[in-house]
C-alpha positions as CSV (number, residue, x, y, z in Angstrom):
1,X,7.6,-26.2,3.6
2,X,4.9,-24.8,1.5
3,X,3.4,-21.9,2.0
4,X,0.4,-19.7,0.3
5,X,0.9,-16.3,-0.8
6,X,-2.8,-14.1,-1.2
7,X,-3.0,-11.3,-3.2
8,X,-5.6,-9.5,-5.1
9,X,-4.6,-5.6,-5.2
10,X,-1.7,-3.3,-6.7
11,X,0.0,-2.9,-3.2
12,X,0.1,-6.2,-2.0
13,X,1.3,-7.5,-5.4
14,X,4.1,-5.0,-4.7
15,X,5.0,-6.0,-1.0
16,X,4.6,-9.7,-2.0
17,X,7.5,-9.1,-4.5
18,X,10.3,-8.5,-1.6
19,X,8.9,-11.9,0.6
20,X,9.5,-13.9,-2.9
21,X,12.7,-12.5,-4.0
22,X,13.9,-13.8,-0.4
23,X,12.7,-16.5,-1.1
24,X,14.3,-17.5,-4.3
25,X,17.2,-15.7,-3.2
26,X,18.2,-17.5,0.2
27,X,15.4,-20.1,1.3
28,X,14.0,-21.7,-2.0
29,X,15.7,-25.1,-0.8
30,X,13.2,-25.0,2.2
31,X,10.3,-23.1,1.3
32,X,7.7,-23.3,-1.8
33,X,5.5,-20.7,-2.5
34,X,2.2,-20.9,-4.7
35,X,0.9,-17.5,-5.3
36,X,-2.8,-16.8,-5.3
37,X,-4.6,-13.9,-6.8
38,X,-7.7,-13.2,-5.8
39,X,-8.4,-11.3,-9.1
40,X,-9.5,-7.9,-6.5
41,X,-7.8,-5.7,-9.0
42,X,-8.4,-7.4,-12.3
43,X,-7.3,-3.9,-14.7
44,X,-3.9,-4.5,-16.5
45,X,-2.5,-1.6,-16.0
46,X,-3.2,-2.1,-11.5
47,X,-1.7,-5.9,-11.8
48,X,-0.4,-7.7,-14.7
49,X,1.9,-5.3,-15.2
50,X,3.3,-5.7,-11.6
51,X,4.5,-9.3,-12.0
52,X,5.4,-8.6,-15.5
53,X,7.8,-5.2,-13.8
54,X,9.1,-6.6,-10.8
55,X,9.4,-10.2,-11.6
56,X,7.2,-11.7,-9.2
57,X,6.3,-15.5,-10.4
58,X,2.6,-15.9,-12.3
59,X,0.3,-17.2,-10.0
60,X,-0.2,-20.5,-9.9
61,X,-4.5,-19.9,-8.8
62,X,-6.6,-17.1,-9.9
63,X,-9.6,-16.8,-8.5
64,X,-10.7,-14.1,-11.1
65,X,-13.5,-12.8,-8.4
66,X,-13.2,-9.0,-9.6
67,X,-15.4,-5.8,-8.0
68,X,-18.8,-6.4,-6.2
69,X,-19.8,-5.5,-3.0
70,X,-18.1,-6.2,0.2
71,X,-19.8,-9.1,1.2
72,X,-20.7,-10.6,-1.9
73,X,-16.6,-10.0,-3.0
74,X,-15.8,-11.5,0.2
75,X,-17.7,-14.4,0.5
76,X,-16.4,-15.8,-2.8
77,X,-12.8,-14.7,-2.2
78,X,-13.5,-17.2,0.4
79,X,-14.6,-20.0,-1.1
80,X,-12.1,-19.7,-3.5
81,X,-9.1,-19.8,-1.3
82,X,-11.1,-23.0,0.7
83,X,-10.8,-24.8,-2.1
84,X,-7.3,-23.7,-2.9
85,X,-6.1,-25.1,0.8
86,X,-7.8,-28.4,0.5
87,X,-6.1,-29.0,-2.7
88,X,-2.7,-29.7,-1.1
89,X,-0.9,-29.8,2.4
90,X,0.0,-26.0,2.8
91,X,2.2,-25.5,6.1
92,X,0.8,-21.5,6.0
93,X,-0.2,-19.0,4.7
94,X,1.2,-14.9,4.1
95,X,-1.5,-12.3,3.8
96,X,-0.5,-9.0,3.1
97,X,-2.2,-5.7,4.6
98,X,-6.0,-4.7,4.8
99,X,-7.7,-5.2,1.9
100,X,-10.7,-8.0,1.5
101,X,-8.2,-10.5,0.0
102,X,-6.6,-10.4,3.5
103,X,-10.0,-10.9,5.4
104,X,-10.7,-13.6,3.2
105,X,-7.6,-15.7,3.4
106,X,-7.3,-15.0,7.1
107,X,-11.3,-16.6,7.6
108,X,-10.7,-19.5,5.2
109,X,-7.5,-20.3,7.0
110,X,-8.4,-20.5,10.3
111,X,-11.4,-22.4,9.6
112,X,-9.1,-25.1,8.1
113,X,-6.8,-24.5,11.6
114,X,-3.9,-24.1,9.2
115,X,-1.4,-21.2,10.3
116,X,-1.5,-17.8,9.2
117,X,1.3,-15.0,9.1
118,X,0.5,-11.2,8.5
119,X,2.5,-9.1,7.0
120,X,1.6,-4.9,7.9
121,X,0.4,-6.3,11.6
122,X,-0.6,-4.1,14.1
123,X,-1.5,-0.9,11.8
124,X,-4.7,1.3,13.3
125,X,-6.4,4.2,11.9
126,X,-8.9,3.8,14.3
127,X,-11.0,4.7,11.9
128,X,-13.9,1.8,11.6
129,X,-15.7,3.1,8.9
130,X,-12.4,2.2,6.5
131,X,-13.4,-1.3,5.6
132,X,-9.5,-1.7,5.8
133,X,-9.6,-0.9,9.6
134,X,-11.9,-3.9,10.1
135,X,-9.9,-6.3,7.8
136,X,-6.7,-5.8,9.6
137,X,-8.4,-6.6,12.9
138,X,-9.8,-9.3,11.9
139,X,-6.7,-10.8,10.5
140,X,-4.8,-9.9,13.0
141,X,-6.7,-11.3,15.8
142,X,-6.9,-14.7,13.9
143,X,-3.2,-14.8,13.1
144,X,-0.4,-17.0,14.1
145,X,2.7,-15.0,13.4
146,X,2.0,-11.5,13.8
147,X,4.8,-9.1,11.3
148,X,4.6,-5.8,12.5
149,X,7.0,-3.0,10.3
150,X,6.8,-0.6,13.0
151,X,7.7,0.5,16.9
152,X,4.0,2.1,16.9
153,X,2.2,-0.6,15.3
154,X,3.8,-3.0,18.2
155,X,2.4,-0.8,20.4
156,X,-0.9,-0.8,18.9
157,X,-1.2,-4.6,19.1
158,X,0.0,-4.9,23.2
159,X,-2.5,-1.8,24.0
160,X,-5.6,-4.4,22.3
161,X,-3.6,-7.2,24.9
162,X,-2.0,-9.1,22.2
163,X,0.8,-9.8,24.3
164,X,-1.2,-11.2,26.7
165,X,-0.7,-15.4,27.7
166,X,-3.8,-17.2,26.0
167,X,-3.4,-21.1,27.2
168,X,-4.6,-21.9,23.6
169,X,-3.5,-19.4,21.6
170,X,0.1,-19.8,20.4
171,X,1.2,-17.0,18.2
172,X,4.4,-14.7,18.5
173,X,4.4,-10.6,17.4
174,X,7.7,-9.7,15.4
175,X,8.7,-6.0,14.5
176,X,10.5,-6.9,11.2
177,X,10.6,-3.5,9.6
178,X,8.9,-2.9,6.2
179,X,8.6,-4.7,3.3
180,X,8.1,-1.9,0.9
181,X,11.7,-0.5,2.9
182,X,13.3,-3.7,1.4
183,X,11.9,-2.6,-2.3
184,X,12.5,0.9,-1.8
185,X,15.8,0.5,-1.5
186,X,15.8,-2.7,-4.2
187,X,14.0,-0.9,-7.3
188,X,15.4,2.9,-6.9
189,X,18.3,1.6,-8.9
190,X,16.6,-0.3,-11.2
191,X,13.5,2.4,-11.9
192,X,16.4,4.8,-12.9
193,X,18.0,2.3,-15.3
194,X,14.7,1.1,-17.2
195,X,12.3,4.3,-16.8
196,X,12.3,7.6,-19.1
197,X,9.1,8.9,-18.0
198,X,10.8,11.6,-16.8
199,X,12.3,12.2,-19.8
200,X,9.1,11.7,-21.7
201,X,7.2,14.3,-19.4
202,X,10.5,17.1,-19.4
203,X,10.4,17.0,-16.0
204,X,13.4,17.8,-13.7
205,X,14.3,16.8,-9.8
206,X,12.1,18.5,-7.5
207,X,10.3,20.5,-10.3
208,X,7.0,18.7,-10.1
209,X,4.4,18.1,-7.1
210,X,3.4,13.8,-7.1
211,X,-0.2,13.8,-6.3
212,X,-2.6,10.5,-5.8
213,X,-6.3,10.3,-5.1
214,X,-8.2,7.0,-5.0
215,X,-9.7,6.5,-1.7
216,X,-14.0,5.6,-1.9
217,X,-14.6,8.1,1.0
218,X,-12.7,10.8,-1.4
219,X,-13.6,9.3,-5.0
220,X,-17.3,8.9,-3.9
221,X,-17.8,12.0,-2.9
222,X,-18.1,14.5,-5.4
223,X,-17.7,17.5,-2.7
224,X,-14.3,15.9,-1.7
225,X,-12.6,15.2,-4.6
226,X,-13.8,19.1,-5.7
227,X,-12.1,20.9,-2.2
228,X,-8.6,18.1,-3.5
229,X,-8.8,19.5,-7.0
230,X,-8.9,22.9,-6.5
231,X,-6.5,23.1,-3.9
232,X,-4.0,20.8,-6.5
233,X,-4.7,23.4,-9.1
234,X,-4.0,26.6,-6.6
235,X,-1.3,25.3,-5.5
236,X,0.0,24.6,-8.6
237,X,-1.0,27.8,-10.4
238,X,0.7,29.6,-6.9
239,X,3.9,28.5,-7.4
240,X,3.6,27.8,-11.2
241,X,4.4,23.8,-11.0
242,X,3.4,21.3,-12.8
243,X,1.2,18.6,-10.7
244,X,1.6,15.1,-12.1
245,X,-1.7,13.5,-11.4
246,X,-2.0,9.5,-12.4
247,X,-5.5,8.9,-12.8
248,X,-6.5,5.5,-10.9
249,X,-10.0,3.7,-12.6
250,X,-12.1,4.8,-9.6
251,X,-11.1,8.5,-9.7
252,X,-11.5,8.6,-13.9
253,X,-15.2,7.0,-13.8
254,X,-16.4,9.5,-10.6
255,X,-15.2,12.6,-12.1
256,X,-18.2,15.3,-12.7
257,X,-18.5,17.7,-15.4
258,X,-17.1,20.4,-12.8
259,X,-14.3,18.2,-11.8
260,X,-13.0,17.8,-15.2
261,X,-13.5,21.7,-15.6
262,X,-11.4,22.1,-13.2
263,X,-8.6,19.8,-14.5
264,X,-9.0,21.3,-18.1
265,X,-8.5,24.9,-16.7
266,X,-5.3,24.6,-15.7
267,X,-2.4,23.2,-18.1
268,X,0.2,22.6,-15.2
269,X,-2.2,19.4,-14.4
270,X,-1.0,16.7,-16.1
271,X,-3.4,13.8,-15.9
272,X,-2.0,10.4,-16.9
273,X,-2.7,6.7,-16.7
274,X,-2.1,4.5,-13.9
275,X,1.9,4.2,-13.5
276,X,4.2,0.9,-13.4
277,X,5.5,1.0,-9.8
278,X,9.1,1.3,-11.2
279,X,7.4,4.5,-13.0
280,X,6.2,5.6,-9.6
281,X,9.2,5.1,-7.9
282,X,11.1,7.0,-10.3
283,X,8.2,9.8,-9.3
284,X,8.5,9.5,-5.8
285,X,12.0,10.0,-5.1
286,X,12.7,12.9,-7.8
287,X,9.0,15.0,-7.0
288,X,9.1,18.6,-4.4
289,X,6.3,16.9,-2.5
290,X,3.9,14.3,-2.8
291,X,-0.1,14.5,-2.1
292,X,-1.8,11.5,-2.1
293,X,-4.4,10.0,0.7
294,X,-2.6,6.4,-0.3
295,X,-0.7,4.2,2.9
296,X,1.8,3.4,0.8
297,X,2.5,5.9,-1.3
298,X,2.8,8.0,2.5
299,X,5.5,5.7,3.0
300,X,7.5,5.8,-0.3
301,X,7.4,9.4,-0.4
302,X,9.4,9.1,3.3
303,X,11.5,5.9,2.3
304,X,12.2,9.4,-0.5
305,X,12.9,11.9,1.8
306,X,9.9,13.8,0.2
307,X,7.1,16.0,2.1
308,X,4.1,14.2,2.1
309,X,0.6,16.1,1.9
310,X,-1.5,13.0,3.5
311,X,-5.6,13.8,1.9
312,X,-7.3,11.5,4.7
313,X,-8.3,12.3,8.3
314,X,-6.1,10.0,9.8
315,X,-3.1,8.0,9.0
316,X,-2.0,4.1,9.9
317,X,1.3,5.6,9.7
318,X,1.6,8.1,12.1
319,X,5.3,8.2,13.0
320,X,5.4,10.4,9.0
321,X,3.3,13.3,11.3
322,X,5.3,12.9,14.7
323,X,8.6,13.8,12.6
324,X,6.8,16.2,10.7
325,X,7.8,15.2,7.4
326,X,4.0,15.2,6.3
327,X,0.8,16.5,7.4
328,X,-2.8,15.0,7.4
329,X,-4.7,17.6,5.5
330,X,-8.1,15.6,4.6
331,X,-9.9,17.1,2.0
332,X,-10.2,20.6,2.9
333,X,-8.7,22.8,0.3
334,X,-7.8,25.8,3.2
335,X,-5.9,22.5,4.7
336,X,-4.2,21.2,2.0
337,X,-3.4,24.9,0.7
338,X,-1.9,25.3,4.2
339,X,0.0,22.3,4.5
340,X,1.7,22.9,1.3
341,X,3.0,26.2,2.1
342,X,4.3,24.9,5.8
343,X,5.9,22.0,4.5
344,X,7.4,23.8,1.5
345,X,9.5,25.9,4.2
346,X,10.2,22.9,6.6
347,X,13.2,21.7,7.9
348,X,13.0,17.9,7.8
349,X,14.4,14.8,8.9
350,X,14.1,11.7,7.5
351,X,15.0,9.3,10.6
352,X,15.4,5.2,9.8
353,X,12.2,4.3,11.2
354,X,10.9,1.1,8.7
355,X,13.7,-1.2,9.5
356,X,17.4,-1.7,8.0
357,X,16.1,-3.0,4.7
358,X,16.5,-6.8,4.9
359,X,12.1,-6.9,6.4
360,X,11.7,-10.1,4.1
361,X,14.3,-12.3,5.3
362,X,13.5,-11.7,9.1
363,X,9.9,-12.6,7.6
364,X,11.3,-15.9,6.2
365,X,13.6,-16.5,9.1
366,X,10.6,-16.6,11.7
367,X,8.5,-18.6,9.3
368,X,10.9,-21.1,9.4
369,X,11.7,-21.3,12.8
């Protein structure tokens, strides 16, 4: 069998890694895969050094489409990915999430009537002004094997009649758990073997708040990403921690004069380069609490057992706010000031909600059969 992995951005790159270790581990008798990169995140430092880290094979296409604007990104991802399909007999192909990578390979797919499978299926934010709410509809609704990680997100796909008999449409929903479970679990080990950045930054287990900001709708707006800051640098100066800020591209290049005032004012922000995800693994698991308006890095910080600050106004992954190990905040500083505080006195529990761990091979199993 030969199937087509898509990916073009720094989380998919990440989730892709559990499916191909599976892969090579149990099932590379029966199942090739050819990797595809769509070239979405082009930036060392947000994908080479992924593959390079968590040895994921090179890809064998690159489409090398880089930024642009929705459509006109899109519309060449899928092209690109057209040709790559006619170029062989591919049995499938895995897309991975929301991003336009996933929209693309989902259209050029079924156009060609060759069979997709989603991995993330069934998340809602219910939220359409995310372009990532719209991809994962789309791709969802044209998909053949649908790989949901959660109870909720199952739930999410029957209440849109997903589980409703089509007489021509033949696809199957699977909860599977999640595949960033499997590489939690896989690369805590191996990040506290190979990484010294918390040696290099004299930092000690829970002395140091993990905070992430890269969403457009809090990048791109300069009032925003000015209520986040100053509530990171209250916080930090309240309780006289040091807030360990990694610095994605689109954050650096839509910082203002006052933003950066802000930053420079206060010592206990440490601003650094985008981290390795071993790096940010390491991170995750030894931070207080973690602030970020990232899915994944929601996730990871549970997978953790950390509280989780969540800088959007709505999360995919709600079961985190139903067991009240984090709490959506947005980006209003009284918010985020507040949610600190309440989660810094919190009992919490960290229930197994993302599966046992073994997401990829159930993946690979269904595949197959």
């Amino acid at each position: 069998m030969h199937i087509l992995t898509v990916i073009g951005a720094r989380p998919q790159i990440i989730k892709a890694a559990a499916v191909s270790r599976a892969i090579n581990r149990s099932y590379s008798d029966r199942v090739t895969e050819h990797i595809l990169h769509t070239g979405q995140h082009y930036d060392t430092n947000m994908s080479q050094v992924f593959f390079d880290e968590l040895g994921i094979p090179q890809p064998e296409y690159n489409l090398g489409v880089g930024s642009g604007r929705h459509g006109e990104q899109t519309a060449k991802m899928i092209a690109g990915i057209e040709e790559v399909l006619l170029s062989r007999t591919f049995d499938g192909i895995i897309l991975y999430g929301d991003t336009n990578s996933t929209l693309a390979g989902a259209v050029a797919a079924s156009k060609l009537h060759i069979p997709i499978f989603h991995v993330e299926a069934g998340l809602r934010s219910y939220n359409r002004m995310m372009p990532e709410e719209i991809n994962r509809i789309v791709c969802d609704q044209l998909s053949t094997l649908l790989f949901a990680p959660t109870q909720t997100a199952i739930d999410n796909l029957r209440e849109e009649g997903f589980f409703a008999e089509h007489p021509t449409l033949h696809r199957r929903i699977i909860n599977c758990g999640d595949v960033m479970y499997d590489n939690s679990i896989h690369f805590a080990k191996v990040a506290a073997e190979r990484c010294d950045i918390m040696k290099r930054l004299s930092l000690q287990r829970e002395g140091y708040i993990l905070a992430t900001i890269h969403r457009d709708n809090n990048t791109d707006n300069p009032q925003r990403l000015e209520n986040i800051l100053h509530a990171i640098s209250d916080i930090a100066r309240k309780d006289n921690i040091p807030i360990i800020l990694p610095l994605h591209p689109r954050t650096r290049n839509k910082l203002t004069a006052e933003h950066h005032c802000i930053l420079e004012n206060n010592p206990l922000i440490h601003l650094l380069e985008p981290l390795s995800f071993l790096e940010m693994t390491l991170m995750e698991q030894n931070a207080r609490l973690v602030m970020t308006d990232s899915g994944g890095v929601q996730k990871e910080a549970f997978f953790f057992e950390r509280p989780c600050i969540i800088m959007r106004p709505e999360t995919e992954w709600v079961e985190i706010v139903q067991h009240k190990a984090g709490i959506i905040a947005d980006a209003a500083y009284q918010r985020i000031v507040d949610a600190y505080n309440e989660l810094a006195n919190r009992n919490i529990t960290f229930p197994q909600l993302f599966g046992d761990g073994h997401a990829a091979e159930h993946i690979i199993q269904n595949i197959l059969s």
